[in-house]
C-alpha positions in Angstrom: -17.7 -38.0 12.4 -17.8 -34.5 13.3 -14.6 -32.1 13.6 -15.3 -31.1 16.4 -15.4 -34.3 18.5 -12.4 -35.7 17.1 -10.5 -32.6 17.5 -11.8 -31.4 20.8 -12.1 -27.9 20.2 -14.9 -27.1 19.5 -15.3 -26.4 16.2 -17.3 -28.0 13.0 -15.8 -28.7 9.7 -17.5 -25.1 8.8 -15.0 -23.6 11.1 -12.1 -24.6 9.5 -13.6 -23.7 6.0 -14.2 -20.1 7.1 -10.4 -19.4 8.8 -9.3 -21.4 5.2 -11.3 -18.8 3.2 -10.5 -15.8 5.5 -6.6 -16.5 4.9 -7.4 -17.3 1.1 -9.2 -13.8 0.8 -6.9 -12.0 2.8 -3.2 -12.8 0.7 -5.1 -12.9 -2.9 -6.2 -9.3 -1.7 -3.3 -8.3 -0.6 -1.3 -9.5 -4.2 -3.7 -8.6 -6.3 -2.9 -5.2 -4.5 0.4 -5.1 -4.4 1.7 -7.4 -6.8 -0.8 -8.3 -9.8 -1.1 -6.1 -13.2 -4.6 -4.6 -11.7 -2.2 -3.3 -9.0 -1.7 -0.1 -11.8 -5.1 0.4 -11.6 -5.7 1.2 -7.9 -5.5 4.2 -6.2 -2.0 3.3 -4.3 -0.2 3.2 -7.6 -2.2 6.3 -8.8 -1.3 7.9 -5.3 2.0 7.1 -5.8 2.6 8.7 -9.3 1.5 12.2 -6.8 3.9 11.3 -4.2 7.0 11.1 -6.9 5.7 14.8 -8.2 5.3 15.9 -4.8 9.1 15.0 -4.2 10.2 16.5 -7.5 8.6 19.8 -6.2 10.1 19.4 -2.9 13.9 19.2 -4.6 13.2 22.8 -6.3 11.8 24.9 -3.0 13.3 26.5 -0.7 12.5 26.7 1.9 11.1 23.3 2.7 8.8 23.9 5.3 5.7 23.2 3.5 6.8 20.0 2.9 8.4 19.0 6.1 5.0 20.2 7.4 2.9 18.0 5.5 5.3 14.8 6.2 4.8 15.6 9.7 0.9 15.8 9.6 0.8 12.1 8.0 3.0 10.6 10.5 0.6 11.5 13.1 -1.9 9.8 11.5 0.0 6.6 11.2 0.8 7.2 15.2 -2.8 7.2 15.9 -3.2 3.9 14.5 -0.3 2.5 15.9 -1.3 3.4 19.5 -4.7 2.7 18.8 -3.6 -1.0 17.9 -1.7 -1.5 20.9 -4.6 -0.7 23.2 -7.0 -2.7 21.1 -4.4 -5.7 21.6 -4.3 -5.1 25.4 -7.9 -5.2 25.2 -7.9 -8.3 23.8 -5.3 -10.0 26.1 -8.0 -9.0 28.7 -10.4 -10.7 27.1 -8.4 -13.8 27.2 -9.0 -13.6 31.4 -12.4 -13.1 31.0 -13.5 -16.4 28.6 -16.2 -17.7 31.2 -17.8 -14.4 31.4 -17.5 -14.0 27.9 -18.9 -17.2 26.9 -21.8 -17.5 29.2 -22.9 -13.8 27.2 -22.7 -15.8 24.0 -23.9 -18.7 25.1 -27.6 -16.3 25.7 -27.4 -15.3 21.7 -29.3 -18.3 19.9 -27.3 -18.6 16.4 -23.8 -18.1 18.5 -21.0 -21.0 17.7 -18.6 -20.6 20.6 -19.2 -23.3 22.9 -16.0 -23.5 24.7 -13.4 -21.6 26.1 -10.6 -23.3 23.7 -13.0 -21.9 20.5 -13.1 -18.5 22.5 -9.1 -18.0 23.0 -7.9 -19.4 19.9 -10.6 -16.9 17.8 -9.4 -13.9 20.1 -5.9 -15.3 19.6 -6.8 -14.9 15.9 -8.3 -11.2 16.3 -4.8 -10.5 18.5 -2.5 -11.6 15.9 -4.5 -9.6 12.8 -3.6 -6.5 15.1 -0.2 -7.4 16.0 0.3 -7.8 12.2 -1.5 -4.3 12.2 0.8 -2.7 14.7 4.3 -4.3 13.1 3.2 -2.7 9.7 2.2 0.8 11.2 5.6 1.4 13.5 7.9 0.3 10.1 5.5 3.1 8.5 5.9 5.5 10.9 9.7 4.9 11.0 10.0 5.0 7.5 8.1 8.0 7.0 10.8 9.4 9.7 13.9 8.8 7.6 12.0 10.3 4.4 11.2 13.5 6.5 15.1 13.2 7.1 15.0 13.0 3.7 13.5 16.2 3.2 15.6 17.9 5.4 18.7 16.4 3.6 17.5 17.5 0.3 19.8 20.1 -2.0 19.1 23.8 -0.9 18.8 25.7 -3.5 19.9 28.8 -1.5 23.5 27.2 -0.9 23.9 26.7 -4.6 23.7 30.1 -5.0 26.0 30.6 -2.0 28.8 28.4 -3.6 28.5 29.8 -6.9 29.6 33.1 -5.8 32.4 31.8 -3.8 33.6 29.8 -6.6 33.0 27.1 -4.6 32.2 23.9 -7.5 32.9 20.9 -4.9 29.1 20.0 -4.5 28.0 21.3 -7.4 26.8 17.7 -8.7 24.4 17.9 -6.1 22.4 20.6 -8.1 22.5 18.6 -11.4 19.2 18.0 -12.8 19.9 15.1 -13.0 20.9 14.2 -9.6 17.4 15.9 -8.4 15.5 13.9 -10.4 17.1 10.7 -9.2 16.6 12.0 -5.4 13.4 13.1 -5.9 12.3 10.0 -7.5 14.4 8.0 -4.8 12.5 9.6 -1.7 9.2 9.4 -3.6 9.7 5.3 -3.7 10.6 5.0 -0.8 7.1 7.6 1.4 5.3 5.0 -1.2 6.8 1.8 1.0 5.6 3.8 3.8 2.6 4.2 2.8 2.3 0.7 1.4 3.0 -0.5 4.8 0.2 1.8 6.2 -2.4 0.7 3.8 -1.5 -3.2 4.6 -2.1 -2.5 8.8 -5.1 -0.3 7.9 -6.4 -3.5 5.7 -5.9 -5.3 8.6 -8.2 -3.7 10.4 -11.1 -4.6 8.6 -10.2 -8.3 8.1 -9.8 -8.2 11.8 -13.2 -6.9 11.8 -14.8 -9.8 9.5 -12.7 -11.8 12.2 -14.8 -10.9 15.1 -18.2 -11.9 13.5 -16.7 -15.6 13.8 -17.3 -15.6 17.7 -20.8 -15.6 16.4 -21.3 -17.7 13.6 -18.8 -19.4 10.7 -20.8 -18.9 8.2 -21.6 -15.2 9.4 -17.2 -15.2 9.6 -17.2 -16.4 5.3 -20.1 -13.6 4.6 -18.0 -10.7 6.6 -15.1 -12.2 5.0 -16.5 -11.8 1.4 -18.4 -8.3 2.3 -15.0 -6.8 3.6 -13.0 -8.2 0.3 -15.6 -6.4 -1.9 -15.3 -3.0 0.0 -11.7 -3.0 -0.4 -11.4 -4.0 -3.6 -14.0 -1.2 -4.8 -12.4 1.2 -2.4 -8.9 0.0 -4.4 -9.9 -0.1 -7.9 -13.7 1.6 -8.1 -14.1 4.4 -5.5 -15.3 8.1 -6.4 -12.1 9.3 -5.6 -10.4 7.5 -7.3 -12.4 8.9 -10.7 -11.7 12.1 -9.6 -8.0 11.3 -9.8 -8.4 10.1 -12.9 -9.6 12.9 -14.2 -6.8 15.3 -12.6 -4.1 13.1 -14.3 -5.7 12.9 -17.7 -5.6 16.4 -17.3 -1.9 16.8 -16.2 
């Protein structure tokens, strides 16, 4: 019996097959990322080796401007996509009021699959949500990339050591040990890596949301975009010409 009769939606057993294999796709990415022993391999992991040295530079010059600078730069990057997102998901809510409209358009396109308005709202539903996600992941970025240019800010000044020293003053002079840089340095560089692991997760999102909108034409068009965004980020991860380029800086370092 078809799935769609008995479930009154609107959709086929190929339906529910895609939104199974876009979920499938989208948390083995996202561990095999994050989580998996290929995860040394990508270019977050590499990037993040650059953010630790970055911070251990940042502990020994003064002044810090430079670095507060370029903090400052990449949080207005993760902005843009954060108010991006919210105007794509009020966008979408629009879309929500306008399912006749929207389906009688489809309805013109010969291969489309979205034959009622319950298919239409639940898939933008689907698309709203992916950006939600999106938008949740950027504003914890952004915030966290806040407290590390606090972080910056907070870091020893070399110019006070000097300060102290000849005013015999030895109360924070713990605060200068090398040892006590390093761990800061390596501290603030974990933590502008969670930030920007959070950033790379929303910007994922995007293109899943993408493969998400080519299921208000077709499922099976949903499983191809599905499996042609997994590839691009996975060789963008683990293959891309920057990444070889990297490479080659550190195996020069």
């Amino acid at each position: 019996m078809n799935t769609a009769t008995v479930s009154g939606t609107g959709f086929s057993g190929i339906d529910f097959i895609a939104i199974g294999f876009f979920f499938v796709s989208w948390v083995i990415h996202f561990w095999v990322i994050n989580y998996s022993q290929l995860r040394e391999k990508s270019i977050s992991y590499r990037m993040a080796e650059h953010r630790y040295r970055w911070m251990h530079n940042m502990v020994h010059r003064d002044p810090k401007m430079a670095d507060a600078l370029i903090q400052n730069t990449l949080q207005y990057g993760v902005l843009f996509f954060a108010s991006t997102t919210i105007l794509v998901i009020g966008a979408l809510i629009a879309g929500l009021g306008a399912s006749d409209q929207a389906i009688a358009l489809l309805s013109d396109i010969p291969f489309v699959t979205t034959p009622s308005r319950t298919a239409w709202e639940i898939k933008v539903l689907l698309v709203i949500v992916i950006f939600t996600f999106a938008f949740f992941k950027f504003a914890w970025s952004y915030r966290l990339f806040n407290y590390v240019l606090v972080l910056v800010g907070a870091a020893p000044d070399l110019s006070v050591k000097h300060s102290l020293q000849q005013h015999g003053d030895d109360t924070k002079s713990h605060m200068y040990d090398q040892s006590y840089l390093d761990n800061y340095a390596e501290s603030v560089g974990k933590l502008h890596a969670l930030g920007a692991r959070h950033f790379t997760t929303g910007l994922n999102s995007y293109f899943f949301a993408l493969a998400a909108v080519a299921w208000f034409l077709d499922a099976r068009l949903f499983i191809a975009a599905t499996i042609w965004v997994s590839v691009v980020l996975y060789r963008r991860a683990f293959r891309s010409n920057f990444l070889k380029i990297l490479e080659g800086i550190d195996s020069r370092g």
